[in-house]
C-alpha positions in Angstrom: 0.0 0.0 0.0 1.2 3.5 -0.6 2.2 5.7 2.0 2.4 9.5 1.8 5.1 11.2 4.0 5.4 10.8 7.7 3.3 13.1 9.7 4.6 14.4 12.6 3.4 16.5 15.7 3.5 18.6 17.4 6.5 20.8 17.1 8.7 21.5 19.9 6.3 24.4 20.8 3.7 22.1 21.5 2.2 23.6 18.0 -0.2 21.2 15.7 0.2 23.7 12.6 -1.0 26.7 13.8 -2.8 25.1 16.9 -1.9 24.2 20.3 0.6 26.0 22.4 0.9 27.4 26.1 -1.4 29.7 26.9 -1.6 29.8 30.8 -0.3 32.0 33.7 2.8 32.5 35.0 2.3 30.5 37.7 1.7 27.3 36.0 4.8 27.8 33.8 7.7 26.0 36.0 4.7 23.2 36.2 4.6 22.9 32.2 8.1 22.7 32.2 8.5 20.2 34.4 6.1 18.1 33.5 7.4 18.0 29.4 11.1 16.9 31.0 9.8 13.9 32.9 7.8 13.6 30.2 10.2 13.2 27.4 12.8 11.4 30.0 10.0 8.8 30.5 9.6 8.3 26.5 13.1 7.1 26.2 12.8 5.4 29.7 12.1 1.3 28.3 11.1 0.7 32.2 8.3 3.1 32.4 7.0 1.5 29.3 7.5 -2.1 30.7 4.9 -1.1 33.7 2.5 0.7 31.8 2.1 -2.3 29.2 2.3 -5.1 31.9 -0.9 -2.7 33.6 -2.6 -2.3 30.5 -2.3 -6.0 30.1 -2.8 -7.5 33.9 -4.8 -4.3 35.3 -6.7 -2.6 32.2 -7.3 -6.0 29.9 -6.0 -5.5 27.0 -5.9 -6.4 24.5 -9.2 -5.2 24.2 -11.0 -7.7 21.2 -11.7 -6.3 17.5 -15.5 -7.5 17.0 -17.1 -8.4 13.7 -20.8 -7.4 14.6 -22.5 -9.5 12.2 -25.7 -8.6 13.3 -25.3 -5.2 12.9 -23.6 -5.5 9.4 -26.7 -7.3 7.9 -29.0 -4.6 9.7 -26.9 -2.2 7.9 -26.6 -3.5 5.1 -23.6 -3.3 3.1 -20.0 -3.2 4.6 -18.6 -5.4 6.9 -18.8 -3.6 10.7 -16.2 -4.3 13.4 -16.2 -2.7 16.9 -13.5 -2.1 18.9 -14.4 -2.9 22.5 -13.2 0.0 24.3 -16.1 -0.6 26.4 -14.4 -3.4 28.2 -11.8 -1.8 29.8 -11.6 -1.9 33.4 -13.8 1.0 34.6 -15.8 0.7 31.0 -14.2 3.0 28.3 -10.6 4.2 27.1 -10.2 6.9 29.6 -8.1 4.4 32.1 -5.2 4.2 29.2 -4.6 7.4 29.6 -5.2 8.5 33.3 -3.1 5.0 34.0 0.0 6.1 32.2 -0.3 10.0 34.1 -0.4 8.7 37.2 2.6 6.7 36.5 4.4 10.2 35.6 2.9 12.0 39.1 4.0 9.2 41.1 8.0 9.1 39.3 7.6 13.8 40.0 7.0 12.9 43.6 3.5 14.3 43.3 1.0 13.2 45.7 -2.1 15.1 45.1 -4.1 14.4 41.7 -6.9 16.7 40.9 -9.0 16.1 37.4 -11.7 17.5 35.6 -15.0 15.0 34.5 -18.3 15.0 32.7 -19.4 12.2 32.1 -17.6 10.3 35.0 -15.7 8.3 33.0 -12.0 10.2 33.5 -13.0 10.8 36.8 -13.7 7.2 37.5 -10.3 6.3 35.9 -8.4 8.5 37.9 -9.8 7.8 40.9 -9.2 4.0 40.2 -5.5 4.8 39.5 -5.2 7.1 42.6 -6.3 4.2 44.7 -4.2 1.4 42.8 -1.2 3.9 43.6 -2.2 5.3 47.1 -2.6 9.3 45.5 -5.0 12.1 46.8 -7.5 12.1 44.3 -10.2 15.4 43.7 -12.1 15.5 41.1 -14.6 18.5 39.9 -17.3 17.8 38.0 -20.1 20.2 37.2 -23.3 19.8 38.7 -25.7 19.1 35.8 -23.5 16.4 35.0 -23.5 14.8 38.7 -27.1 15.0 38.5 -27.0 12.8 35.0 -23.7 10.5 35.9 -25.1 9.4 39.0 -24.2 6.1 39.3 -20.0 7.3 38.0 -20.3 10.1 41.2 -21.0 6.5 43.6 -18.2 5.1 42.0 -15.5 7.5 42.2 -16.9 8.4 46.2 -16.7 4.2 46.5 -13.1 4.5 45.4 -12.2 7.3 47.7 -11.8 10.3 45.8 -13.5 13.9 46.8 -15.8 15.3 44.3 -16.2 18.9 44.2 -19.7 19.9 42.3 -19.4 22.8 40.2 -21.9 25.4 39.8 -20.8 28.1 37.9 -21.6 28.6 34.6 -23.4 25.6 32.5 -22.4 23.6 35.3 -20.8 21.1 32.8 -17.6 20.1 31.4 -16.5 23.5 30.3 -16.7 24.4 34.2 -15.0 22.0 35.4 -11.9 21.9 33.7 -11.5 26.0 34.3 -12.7 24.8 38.2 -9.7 22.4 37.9 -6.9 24.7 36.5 -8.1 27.5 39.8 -7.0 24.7 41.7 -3.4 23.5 40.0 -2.8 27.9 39.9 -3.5 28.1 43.8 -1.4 24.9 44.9 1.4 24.1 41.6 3.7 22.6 43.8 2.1 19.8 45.3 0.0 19.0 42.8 -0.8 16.7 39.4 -3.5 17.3 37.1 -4.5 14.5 35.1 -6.3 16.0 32.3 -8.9 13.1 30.4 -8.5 14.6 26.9 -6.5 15.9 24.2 -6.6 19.2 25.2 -4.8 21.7 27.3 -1.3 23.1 27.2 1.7 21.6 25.7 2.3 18.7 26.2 -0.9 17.3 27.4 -2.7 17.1 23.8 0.8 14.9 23.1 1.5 13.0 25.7 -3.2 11.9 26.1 -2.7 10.9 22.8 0.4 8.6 22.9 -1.1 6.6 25.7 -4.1 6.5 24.1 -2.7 5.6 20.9 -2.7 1.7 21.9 -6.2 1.7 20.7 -5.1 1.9 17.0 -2.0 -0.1 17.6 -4.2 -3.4 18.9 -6.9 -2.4 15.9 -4.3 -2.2 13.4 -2.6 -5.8 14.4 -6.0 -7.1 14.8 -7.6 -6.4 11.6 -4.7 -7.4 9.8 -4.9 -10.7 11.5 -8.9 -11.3 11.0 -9.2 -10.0 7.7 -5.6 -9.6 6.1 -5.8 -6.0 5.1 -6.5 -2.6 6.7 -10.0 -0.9 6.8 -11.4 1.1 3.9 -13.1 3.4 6.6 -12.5 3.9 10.5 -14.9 6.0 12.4 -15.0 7.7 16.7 -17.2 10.3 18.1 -15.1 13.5 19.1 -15.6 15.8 22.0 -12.5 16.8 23.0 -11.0 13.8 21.1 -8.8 11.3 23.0 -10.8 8.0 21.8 -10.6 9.2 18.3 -6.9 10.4 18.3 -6.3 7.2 20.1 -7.5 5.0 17.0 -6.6 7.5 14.0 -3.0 8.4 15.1 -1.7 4.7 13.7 -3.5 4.8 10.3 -2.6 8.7 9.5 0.2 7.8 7.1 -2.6 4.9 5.8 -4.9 8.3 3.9 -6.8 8.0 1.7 -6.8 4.7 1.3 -8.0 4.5 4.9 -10.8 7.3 5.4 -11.1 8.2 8.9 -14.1 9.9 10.0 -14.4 12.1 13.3 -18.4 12.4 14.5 -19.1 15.4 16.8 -22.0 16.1 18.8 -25.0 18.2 16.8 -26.9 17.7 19.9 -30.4 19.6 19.2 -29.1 20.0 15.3 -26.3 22.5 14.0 -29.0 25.3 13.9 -30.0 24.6 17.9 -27.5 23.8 20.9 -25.1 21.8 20.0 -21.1 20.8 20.3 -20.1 20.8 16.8 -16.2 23.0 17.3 -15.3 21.5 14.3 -18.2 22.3 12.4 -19.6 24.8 13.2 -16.4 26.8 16.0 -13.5 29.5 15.0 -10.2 29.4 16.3 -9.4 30.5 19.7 -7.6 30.0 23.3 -9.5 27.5 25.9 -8.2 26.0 28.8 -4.7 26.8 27.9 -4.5 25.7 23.9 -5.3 27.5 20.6 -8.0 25.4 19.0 -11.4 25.8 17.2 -14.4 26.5 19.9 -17.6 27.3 20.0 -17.7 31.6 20.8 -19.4 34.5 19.5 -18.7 37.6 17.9 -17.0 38.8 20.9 -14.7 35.4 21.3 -17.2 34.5 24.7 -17.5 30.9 24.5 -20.8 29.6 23.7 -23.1 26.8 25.7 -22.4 23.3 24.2 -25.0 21.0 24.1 -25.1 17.0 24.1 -27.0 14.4 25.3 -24.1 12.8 25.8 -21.8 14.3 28.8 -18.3 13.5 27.3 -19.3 15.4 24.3 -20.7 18.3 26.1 -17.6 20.7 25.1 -17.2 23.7 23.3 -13.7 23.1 21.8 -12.1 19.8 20.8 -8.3 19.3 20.6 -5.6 21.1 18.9 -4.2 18.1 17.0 -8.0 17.2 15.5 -7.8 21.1 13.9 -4.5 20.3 12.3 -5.7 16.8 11.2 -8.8 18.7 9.3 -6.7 21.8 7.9 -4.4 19.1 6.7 -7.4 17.0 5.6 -6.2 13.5 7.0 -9.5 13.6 8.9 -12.7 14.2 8.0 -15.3 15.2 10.6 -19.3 15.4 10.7 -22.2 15.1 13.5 -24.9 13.3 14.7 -27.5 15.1 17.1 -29.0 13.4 20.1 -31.9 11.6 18.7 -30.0 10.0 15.9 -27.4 8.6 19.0 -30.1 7.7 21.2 -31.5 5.6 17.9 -28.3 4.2 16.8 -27.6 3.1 20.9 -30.9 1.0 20.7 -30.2 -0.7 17.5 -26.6 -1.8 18.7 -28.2 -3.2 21.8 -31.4 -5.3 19.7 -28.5 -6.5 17.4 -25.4 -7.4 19.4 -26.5 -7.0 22.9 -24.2 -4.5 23.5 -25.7 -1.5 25.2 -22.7 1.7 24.3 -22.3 5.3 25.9 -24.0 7.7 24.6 -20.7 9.0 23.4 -19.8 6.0 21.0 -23.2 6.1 20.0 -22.4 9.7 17.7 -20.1 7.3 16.1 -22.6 4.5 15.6 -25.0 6.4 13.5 -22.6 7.6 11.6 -21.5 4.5 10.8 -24.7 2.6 10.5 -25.2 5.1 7.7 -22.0 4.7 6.0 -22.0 1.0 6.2 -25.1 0.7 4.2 -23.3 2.7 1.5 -20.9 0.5 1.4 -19.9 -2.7 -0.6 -20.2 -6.2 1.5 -16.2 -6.8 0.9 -15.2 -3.3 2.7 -14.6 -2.9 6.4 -15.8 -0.4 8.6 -14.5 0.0 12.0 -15.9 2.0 14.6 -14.5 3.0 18.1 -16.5 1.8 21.0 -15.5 4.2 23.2 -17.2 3.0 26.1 -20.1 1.2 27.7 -23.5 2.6 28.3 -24.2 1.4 32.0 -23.7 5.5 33.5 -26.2 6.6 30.5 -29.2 4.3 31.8 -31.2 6.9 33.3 -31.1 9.9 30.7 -31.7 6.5 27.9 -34.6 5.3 29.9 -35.9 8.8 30.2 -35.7 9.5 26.4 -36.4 6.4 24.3 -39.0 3.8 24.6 -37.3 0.6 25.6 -40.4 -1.5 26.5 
């Protein structure tokens, strides 16, 4: 197969193209630092990577499996569909890859005291898992619409010792509680970790989430090759702020065009209502410490997000997911909230496999695409996780009697 030209990024800037960066206050900039030495020290360090794979095998379970969902496919119609089961990962989605491989950083700084931001629970769950497996101080801020729809994650990271810190401020979501998060790391940089759950932030966070996230595609890419003896023709993930989808494209970016890999953001109400379509429908400006494209007005004031889904309830999405669409490696579209709650029923009367609402962006999407599709292509989609926190807000919005 022919391969373009490497890619490569970010830059030693922390700059994807003409995104990324540090943007954040003096105070936080020894902390940066810092953290990119031990950082790139652990890269070349064959010992740190020896624990975080023997964890990700004996502690996360990977490899997680590559599914043909035959079921699904003939519903479809058309391509061949295969999942990747992201779902089960210990603590139910990808976000333990990464918070896993952070805490190993925090514990070889010396740092005891791990704070993170959630919304859907998932990263917050994660982290307070690792913090227990490692005997850290875990806090975690979430904001309180979403403790009110992630109940049963809130019981779970309480049950595993963290302190959650509710949120009010603002719309009381995501948004909030990452800026709730970075008040925190300002007032106390010394003693303190963040463990941020996506591909955002300042240098080198959007680098460093992805490469422990980028196992995802590694496992997919050995796995198809071994089931079906070539690569994918298309390869699909919902975005919010990105880490699932980075995770799986990053290893099949030199693989374009022949591999077409397909971003699916939130359109929540539709891209004329609420929504969290950055990609879409956002400009380019500074959030939580990167340049990226977000969701603002006129006046650069960020906008309400809106998604069913709580992972995807963001205005901005990472910088390295701008530079993958300037660069057109990676395409992006949207699915609003009816079309995921839709596409979440018809995965579970299929396969028995009830998904987050999250993954279930990417499931329409390639439902659809599948049936356009010949019966000798693959699809593959990103399970990002499972839908067991989503029961209530499903229950409340789709018939399932």
């Amino acid at each position: 197969m022919m391969q373009q030209s490497s890619y490569s990024a970010p830059d030693t800037s922390g700059h994807f193209g003409s995104y990324g960066g540090k943007f954040i206050p003096e105070t936080l900039v020894q902390n940066a630092e810092a953290l990119l030495k031990e950082y790139e020290n652990a890269r070349q360090d064959a010992a740190f990577w020896d624990e975080y794979n023997s964890l990700l095998r004996d502690y996360v379970g990977r490899a997680t499996p590559l599914y043909h969902a035959k079921n699904l496919s003939r519903t479809a119609g058309g391509a061949k569909i295969y999942l990747k089961r992201e779902d089960l990962c210990h603590t139910g989605a990808h976000k333990i890859n990464n918070a896993l491989g952070q805490a190993l950083l925090a514990r070889r700084m010396g740092k005891k005291r791990i704070i993170a931001e959630t919304g859907a629970g998932q990263h917050g769950v994660a982290t307070a898992t690792v913090c227990a497996l490692f005997d850290l101080d875990c806090i975690v801020y979430m904001g309180e619409e979403d403790m009110q729809r992630q109940a049963p994650n809130v019981a779970r990271m309480k049950l595993l010792g963290a302190e959650i810190r509710a949120v009010t401020s603002g719309t009381r979501t995501l948004k909030d509680a990452t800026s709730e998060a970075i008040r925190d790391w300002i007032n106390n940089p010394e003693e303190t970790f963040y463990i941020i759950g996506s591909v955002v932030g300042m240098h080198p966070y959007p680098m460093m989430v992805r490469d422990f996230q980028s196992i995802i595609g590694k496992e997919t890419r050995e796995q198809i090759l071994e089931q079906e003896g070539r690569l994918p023709n298309v390869i699909t993930a919902c975005v919010g702020g990105g880490s699932n989808a980075i995770g799986m494209f990053y290893e099949f970016l030199n693989d374009t065009p022949q591999v077409e890999l397909v971003g699916v953001e939130a359109a929540g109400e539709g891209l004329g209502g609420l929504n969290a379509a950055s990609l879409t429908l956002g400009s380019t400006g500074v959030l939580h410490g990167a340049m990226m494209k977000i969701l603002q007005d006129d006046y650069g004031q960020i906008k309400e997000a809106h998604s069913i889904s709580a992972g995807l309830d963001y205005p901005g999405v990472g910088p390295e997911h701008c530079h993958l669409q300037d660069l057109g490696l990676v395409s992006y579209t949207s699915a609003t909230d009816e079309e995921a709650l839709q596409a979440l029923k018809t995965l579970a009367r299929t396969e028995g496999i009830i998904c987050a609402l999250e993954s279930a962006h990417a499931m329409h999407y390639s439902i659809k695409r599948a049936a356009e599709m010949d019966p000798s292509e693959i699809l593959i989609v990103n399970l990002s996780g499972r839908g067991d926190k989503d029961m209530e807000t499903i229950m409340h919005h789709i018939e399932i009697g």
